[in-house]
C-alpha positions as CSV (number, residue, x, y, z in Angstrom):
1,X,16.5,-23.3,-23.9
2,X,15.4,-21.5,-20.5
3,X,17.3,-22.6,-17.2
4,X,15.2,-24.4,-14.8
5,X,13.3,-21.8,-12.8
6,X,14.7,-18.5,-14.9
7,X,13.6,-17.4,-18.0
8,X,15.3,-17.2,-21.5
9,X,16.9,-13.7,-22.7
10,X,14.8,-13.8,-25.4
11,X,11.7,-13.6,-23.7
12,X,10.1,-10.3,-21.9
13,X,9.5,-6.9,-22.8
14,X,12.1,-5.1,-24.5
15,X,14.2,-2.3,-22.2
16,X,12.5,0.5,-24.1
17,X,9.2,-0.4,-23.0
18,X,11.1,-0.7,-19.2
19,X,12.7,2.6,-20.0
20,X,8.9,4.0,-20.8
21,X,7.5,2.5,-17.6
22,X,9.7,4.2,-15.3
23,X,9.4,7.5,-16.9
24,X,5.7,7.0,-16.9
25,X,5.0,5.3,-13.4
26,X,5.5,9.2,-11.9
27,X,3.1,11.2,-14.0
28,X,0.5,8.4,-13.6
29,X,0.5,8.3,-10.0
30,X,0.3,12.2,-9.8
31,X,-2.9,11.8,-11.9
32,X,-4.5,8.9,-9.4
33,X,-3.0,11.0,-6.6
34,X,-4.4,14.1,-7.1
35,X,-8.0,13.5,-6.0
36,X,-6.6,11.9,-2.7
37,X,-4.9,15.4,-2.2
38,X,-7.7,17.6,-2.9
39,X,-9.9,15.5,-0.6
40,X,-7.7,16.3,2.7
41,X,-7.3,19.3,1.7
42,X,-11.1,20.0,1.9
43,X,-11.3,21.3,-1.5
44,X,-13.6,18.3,-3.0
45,X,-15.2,15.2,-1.7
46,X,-12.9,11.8,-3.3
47,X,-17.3,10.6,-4.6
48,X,-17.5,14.0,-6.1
49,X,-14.8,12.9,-8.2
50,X,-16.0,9.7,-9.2
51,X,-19.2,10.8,-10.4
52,X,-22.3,8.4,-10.2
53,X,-20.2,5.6,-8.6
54,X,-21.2,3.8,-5.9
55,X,-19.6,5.2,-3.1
56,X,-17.9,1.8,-2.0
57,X,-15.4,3.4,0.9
58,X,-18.7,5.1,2.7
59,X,-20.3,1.8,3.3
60,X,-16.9,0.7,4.4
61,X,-17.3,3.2,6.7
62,X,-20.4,2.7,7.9
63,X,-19.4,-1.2,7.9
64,X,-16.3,-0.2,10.5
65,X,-18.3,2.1,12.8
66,X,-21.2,-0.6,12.9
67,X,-18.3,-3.1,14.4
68,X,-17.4,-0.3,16.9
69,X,-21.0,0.0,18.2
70,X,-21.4,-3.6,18.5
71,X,-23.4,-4.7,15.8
72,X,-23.9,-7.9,14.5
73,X,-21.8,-8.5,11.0
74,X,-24.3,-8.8,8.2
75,X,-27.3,-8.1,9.8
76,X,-30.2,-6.3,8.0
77,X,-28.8,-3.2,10.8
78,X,-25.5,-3.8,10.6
79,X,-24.7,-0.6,9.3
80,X,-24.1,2.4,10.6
81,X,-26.9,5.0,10.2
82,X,-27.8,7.2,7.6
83,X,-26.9,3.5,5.5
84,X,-28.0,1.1,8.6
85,X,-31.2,0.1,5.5
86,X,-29.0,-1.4,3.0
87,X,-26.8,-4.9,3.4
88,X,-23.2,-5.0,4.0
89,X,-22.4,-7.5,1.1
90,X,-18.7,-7.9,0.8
91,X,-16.4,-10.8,1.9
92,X,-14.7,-10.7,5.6
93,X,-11.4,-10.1,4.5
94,X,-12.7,-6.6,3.4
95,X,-14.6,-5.9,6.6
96,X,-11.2,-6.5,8.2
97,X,-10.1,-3.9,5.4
98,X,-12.4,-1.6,6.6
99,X,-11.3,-1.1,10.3
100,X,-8.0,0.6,10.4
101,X,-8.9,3.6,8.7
102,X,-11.8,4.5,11.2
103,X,-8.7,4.7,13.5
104,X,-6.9,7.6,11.3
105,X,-7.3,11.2,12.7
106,X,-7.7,12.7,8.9
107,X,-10.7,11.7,7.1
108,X,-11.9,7.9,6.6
109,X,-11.5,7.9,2.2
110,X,-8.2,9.5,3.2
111,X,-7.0,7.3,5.8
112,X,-8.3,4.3,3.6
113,X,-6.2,5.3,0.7
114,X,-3.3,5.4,3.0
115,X,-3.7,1.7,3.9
116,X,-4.3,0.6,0.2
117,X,-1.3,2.7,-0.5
118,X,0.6,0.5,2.1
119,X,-0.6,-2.5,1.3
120,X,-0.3,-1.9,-2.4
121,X,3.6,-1.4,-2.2
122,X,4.1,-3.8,0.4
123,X,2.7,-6.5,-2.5
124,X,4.4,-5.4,-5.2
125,X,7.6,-5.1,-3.0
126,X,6.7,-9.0,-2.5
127,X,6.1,-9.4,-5.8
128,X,9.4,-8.0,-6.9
129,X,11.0,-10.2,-4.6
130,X,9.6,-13.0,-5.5
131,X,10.0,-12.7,-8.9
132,X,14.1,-11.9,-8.0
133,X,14.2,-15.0,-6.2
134,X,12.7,-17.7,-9.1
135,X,15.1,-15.4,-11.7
136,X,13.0,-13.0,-13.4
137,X,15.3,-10.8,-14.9
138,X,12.2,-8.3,-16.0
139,X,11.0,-5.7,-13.1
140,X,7.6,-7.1,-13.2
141,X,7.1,-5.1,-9.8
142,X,7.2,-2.0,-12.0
143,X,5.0,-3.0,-14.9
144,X,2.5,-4.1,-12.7
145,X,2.7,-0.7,-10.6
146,X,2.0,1.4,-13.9
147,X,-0.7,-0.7,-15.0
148,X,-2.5,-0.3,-11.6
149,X,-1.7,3.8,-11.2
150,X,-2.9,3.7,-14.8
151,X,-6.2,2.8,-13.7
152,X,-6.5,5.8,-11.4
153,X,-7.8,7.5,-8.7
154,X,-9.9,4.1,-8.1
155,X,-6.9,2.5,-7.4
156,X,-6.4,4.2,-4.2
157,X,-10.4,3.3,-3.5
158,X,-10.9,-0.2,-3.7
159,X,-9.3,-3.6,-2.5
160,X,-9.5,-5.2,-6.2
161,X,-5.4,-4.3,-6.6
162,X,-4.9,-6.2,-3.5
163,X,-6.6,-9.1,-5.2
164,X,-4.4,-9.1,-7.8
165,X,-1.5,-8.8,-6.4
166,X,-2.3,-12.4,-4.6
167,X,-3.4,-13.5,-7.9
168,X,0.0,-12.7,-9.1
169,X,1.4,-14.8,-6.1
170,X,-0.4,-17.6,-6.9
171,X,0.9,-18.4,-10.1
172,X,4.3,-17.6,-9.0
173,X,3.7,-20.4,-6.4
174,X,2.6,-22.9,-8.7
175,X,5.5,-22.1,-10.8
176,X,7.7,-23.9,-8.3
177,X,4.6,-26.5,-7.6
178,X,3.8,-24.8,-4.0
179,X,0.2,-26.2,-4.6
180,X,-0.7,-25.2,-1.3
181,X,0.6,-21.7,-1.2
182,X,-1.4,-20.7,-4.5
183,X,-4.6,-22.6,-3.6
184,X,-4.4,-20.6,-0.5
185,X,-4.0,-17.2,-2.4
186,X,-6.5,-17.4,-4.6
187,X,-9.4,-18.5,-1.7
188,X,-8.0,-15.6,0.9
189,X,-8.7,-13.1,-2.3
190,X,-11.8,-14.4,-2.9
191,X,-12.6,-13.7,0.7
192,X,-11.3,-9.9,-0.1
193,X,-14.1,-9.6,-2.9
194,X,-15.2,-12.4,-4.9
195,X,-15.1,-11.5,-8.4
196,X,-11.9,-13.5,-8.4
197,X,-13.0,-16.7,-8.2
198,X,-12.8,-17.5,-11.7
199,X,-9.1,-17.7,-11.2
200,X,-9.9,-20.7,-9.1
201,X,-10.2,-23.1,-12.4
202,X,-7.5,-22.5,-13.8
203,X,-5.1,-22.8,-9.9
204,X,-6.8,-25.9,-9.6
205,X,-6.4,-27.6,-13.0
206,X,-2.9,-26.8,-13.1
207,X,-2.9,-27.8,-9.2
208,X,-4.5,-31.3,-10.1
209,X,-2.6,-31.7,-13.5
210,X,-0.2,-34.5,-13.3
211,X,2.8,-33.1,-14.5
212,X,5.3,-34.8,-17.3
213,X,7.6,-38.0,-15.7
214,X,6.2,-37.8,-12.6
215,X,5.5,-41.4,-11.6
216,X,4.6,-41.5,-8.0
217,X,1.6,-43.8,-7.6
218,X,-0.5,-41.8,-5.2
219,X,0.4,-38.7,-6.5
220,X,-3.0,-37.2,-7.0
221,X,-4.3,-38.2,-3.6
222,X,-0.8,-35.9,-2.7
223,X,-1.8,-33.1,-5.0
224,X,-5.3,-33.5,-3.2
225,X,-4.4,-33.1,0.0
226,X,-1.7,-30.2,-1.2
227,X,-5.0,-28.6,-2.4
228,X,-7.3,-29.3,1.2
229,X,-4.3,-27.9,2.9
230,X,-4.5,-24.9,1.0
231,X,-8.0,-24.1,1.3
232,X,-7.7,-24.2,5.2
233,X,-7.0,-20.4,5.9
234,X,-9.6,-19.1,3.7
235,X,-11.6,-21.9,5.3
236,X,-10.9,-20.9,9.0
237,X,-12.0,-17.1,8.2
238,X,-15.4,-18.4,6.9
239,X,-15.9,-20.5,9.9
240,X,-14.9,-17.5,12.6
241,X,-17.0,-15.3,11.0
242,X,-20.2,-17.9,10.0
243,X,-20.6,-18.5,13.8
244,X,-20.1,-14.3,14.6
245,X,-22.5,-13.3,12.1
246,X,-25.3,-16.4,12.6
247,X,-24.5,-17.4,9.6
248,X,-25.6,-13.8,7.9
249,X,-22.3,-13.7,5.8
250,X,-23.4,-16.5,3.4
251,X,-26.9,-15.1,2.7
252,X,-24.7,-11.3,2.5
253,X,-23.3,-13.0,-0.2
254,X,-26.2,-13.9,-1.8
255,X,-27.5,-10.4,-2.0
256,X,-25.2,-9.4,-4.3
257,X,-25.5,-12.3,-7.0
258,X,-29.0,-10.8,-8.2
259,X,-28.1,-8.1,-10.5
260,X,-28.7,-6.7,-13.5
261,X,-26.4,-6.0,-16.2
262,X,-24.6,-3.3,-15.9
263,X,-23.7,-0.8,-17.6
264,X,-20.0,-1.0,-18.6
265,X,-20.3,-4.7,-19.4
266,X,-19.9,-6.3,-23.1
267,X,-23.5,-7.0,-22.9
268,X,-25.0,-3.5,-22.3
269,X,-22.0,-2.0,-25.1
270,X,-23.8,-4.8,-27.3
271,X,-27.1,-4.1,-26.4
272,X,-26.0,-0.2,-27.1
273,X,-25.7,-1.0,-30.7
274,X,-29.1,-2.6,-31.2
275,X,-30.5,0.8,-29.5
276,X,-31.5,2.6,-32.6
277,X,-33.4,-0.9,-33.1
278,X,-34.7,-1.7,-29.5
279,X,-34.9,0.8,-26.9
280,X,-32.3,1.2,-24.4
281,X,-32.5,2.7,-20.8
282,X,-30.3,3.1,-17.8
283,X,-30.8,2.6,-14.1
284,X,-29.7,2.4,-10.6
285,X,-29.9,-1.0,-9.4
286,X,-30.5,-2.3,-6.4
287,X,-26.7,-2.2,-4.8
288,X,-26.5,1.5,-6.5
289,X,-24.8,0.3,-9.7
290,X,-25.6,2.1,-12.8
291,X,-27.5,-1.2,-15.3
292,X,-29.4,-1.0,-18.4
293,X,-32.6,-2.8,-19.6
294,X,-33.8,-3.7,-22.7
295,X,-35.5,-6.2,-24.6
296,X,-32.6,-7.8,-26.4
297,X,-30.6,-7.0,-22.8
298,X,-31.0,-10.3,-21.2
299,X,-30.5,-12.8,-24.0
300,X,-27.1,-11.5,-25.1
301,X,-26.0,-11.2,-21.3
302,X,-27.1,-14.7,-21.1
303,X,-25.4,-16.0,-24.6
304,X,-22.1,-14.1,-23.0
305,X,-22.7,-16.0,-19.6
306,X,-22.7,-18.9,-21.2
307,X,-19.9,-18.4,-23.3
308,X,-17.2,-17.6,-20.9
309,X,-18.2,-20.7,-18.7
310,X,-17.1,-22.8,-21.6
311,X,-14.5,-21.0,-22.4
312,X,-13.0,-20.8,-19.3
313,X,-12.9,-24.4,-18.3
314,X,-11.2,-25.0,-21.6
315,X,-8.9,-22.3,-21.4
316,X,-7.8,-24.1,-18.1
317,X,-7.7,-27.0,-19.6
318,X,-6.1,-25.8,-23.0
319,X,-3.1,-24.1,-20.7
320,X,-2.3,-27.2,-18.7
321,X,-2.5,-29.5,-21.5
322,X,-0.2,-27.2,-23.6
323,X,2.5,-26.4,-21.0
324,X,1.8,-23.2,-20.5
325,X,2.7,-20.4,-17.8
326,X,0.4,-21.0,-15.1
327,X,0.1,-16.7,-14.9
328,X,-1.1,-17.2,-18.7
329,X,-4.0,-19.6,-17.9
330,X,-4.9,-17.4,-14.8
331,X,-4.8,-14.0,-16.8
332,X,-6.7,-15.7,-19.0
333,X,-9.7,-16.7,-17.1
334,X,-9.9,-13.6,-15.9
335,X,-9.8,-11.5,-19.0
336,X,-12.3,-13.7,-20.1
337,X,-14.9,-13.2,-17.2
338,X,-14.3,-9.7,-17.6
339,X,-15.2,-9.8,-21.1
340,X,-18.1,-12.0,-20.4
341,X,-19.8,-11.1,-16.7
342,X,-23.0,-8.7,-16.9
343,X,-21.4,-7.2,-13.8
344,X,-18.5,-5.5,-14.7
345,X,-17.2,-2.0,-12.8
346,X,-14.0,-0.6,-13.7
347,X,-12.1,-1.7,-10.5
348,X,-12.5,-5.3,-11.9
349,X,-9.3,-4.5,-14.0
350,X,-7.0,-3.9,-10.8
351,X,-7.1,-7.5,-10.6
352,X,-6.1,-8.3,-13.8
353,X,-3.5,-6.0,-14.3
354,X,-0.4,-7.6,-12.0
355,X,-1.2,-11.3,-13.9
356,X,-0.9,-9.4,-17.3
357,X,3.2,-7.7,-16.5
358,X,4.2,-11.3,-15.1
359,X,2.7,-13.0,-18.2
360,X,4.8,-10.2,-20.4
361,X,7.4,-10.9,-18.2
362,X,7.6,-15.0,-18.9
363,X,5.7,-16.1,-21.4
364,X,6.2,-14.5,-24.5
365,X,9.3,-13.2,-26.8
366,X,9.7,-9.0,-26.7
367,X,7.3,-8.1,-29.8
368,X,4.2,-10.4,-28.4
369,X,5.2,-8.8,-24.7
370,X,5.5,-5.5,-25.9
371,X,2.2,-5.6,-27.2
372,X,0.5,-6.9,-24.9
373,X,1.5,-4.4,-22.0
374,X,0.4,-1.7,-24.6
375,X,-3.3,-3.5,-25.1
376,X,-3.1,-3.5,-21.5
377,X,-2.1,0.2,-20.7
378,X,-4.8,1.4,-23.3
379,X,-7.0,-0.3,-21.2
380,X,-6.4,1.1,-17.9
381,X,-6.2,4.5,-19.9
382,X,-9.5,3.8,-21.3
383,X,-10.9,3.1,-18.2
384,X,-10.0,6.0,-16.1
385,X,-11.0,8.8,-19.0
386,X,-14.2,6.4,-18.2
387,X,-14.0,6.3,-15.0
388,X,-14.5,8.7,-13.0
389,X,-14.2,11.7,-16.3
390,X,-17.0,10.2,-18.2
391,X,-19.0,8.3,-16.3
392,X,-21.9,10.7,-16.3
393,X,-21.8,10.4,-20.1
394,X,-21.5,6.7,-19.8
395,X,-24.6,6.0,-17.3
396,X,-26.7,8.5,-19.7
397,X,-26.1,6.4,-22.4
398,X,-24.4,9.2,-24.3
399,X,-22.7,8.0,-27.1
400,X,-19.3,10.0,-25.9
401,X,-18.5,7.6,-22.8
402,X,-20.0,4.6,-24.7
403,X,-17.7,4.4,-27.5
404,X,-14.9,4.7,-24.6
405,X,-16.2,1.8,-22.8
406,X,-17.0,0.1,-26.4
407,X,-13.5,0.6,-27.3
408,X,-11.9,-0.5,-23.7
409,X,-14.2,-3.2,-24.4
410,X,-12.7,-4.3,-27.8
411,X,-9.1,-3.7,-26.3
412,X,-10.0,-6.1,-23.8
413,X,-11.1,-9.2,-26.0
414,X,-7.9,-8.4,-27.8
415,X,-5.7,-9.0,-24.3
416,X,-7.7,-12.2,-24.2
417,X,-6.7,-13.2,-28.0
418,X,-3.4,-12.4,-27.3
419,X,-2.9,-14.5,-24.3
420,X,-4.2,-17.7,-25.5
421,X,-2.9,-17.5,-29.1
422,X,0.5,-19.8,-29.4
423,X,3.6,-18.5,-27.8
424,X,5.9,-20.3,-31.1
425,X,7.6,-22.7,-29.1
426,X,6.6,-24.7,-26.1
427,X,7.2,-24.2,-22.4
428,X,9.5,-26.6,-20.7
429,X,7.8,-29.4,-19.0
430,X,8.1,-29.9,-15.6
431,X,10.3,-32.2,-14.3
432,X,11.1,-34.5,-11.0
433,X,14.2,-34.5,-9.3
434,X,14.0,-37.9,-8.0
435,X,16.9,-37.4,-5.2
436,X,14.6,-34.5,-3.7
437,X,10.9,-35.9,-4.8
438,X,10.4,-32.1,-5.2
439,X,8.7,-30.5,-8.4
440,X,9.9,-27.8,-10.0
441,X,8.7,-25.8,-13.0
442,X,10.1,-23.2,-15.2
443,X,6.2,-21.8,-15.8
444,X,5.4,-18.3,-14.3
């Protein structure tokens, strides 16, 4: 049996599959690196490397300088000008994001990276930590470092690894029952982008899930109020910036839920396979993502839609109910949403990445761990010959990119397979220590 708060021997990836990460952390960052390099260097634009993308870090840009000048946040001019038409649509934390690098004396895509680069080891040197401290013999701060550099130069581009990395956190935290702490995490990354809310219903089951022999009578109004506690930071941000904007941010927001399906999602590589059947064709949309339409387009994003709703809320359920490692539940849901979001760019997977080496690192025994770090790595490889390589093929609708997506696509369903199939045996329970009234868990 595992210790209370550690983690059996048995369990994690084996040391060759360490031994592997460290040799290949190196190469992989000189691969995300390089186009970082060659863009101070004034050989090539960083957005000439990507291809098509949308060029996120210029309207982070524009975002900063509009700040500077005294604009209002949100506003339909909020922008800086040649980009002072479009709507600045991402959460404050990002705007935040935005602002040191217009301070850098290099370029701003450079000086951005920089800060991501920062911030990124400064998260997994927490994560690391933490992990040390609730006795996680496994260098999950390693694994989850070459599963992010294995995603590429995007890495280095947008805040979604940041995400994660609090993601990560969070189910750390409600490892040791620190409802407040994780409830906290997950709403300040949702304020950084908000693809990540899905990870919300899984924090808050496990958050409101009474757990075995405790028998305090107003435990859930406690676990409540853990849970109102939490959301106050993410909740004060809102508030400073809903009265600085006029209330613009919430209707920013807004603007970017009306989308088409885009076209890197399960529903357009679906679509893709009825093409010889019903035409297919690819567009820009209207926040310059690459979608496709078709007649059989919206019904099967819609059937998917409603698919990973259910399945979500009974994943969260399923977890709790079972025992299981509150980093399982959360990698889980988001797996899932991947798989089943008609909005789905490649950066998505930064999130997702940390959640899988922690549930690798405590959930499973070495063959099911092994495995699912290699689903994962093919993934992120997948992705970045994807994206930015093939992403001219892909948002053709050539059949060379699509099978990669298709195929990142499949790997993916298979990470979510793997995650929610049995782990054998089951987790501890979590238990009171009555001379402390403090819960503790062994989950991670």
């Amino acid at each position: 049996m595992t210790p209370l708060g550690g983690i059996d021997s048995q369990r994690g990836p084996t040391s060759i599959v360490v031994h592997a990460g460290r040799i290949l952390i190196v190469p992989l960052l000189a691969l995300a690196l390089i186009p970082l390099a060659l863009t101070e260097l004034k050989f090539v634009s960083l957005h000439d490397l990507v291809g098509s993308a949308v060029p996120d870090v210029i309207f982070f840009e524009h975002a900063a300088r509009g700040l500077f000048q005294g604009h209002l946040p949100y506003s339909s001019h909020f922008l800086s000008a040649p980009d002072s038409r479009f709507v600045f649509v991402y959460p404050p934390l990002t705007l935040l994001l935005a602002v040191p690098p217009l301070l850098a004396g290099s370029s701003y895509a450079f000086g951005f990276a920089v800060e991501l680069v920062v911030g990124l080891g400064l998260g997994l040197w927490l994560l690391g930590r933490a992990c040390r401290g609730d006795e996680i013999d496994v260098p999950v701060a390693l694994l989850a470092a070459v599963l992010l550099v294995a995603l590429g130069p995007l890495l280095f581009s947008r805040v979604d690894g940041l995400q994660g990395l609090a993601l990560a956190g969070a189910a750390l935290a409600l490892r040791g029952r620190r409802v407040s702490l994780a409830i906290a995490l997950i709403t300040l990354a949702a304020l950084v982008k908000e693809t990540v809310i899905v990870a919300a219903v899984p924090v808050v089951v496990w958050a409101l899930w009474q757990p075995a022999g405790e028998g305090e009578r107003n435990s859930r109004w406690r676990r409540l109020g853990e849970v109102g506690v939490g959301m106050v930071p993410a909740g004060l941000v809102l508030l400073v910036f809903a009265i600085w904007s006029r209330g613009r941010v919430f209707s920013a927001a807004l603007a970017s839920v009306h989308r088409g399906v885009e076209v890197e999602s399960l529903a357009a590589t679906i679509s893709y396979l009825t093409h010889p059947f019903m035409r297919l064709t690819s567009y820009v949309g209207r926040l310059a993502s690459v979608q496709v339409a078709g007649p059989q387009v919206s019904l099967i994003a819609g059937v998917l839609t409603a698919g990973g709703v259910i399945v979500v809320v009974w994943g969260a359920v399923h977890f709790a109910r079972e025992r299981r490692r509150p980093v399982t539940a959360i990698a889980f849901a988001v797996a899932v949403s991947l798989v089943a979001t008609p909005v789905f760019s490649p950066q998505y997977l930064l999130a997702l990445m940390p959640l899988l080496a922690l549930a690798a690192a405590t959930e499973f025994a070495p063959g099911r761990a092994n495995l699912l770090l290699v689903l994962a790595l093919a993934t992120c490889l997948l992705t970045q010959l994807e994206f930015p390589y093939l992403f001219a093929s892909v948002a053709a609708l050539h059949y060379q990119g699509m099978a990669v997506v298709a195929l990142r696509n499949l790997v993916l369903i298979g990470i979510a397979v793997k995650l929610v199939q049995p782990v054998g045996e089951p987790a501890l329970a979590p238990t009171v220590q009555a001379a402390t009234s403090s819960l503790t868990s062994p989950t991670g």
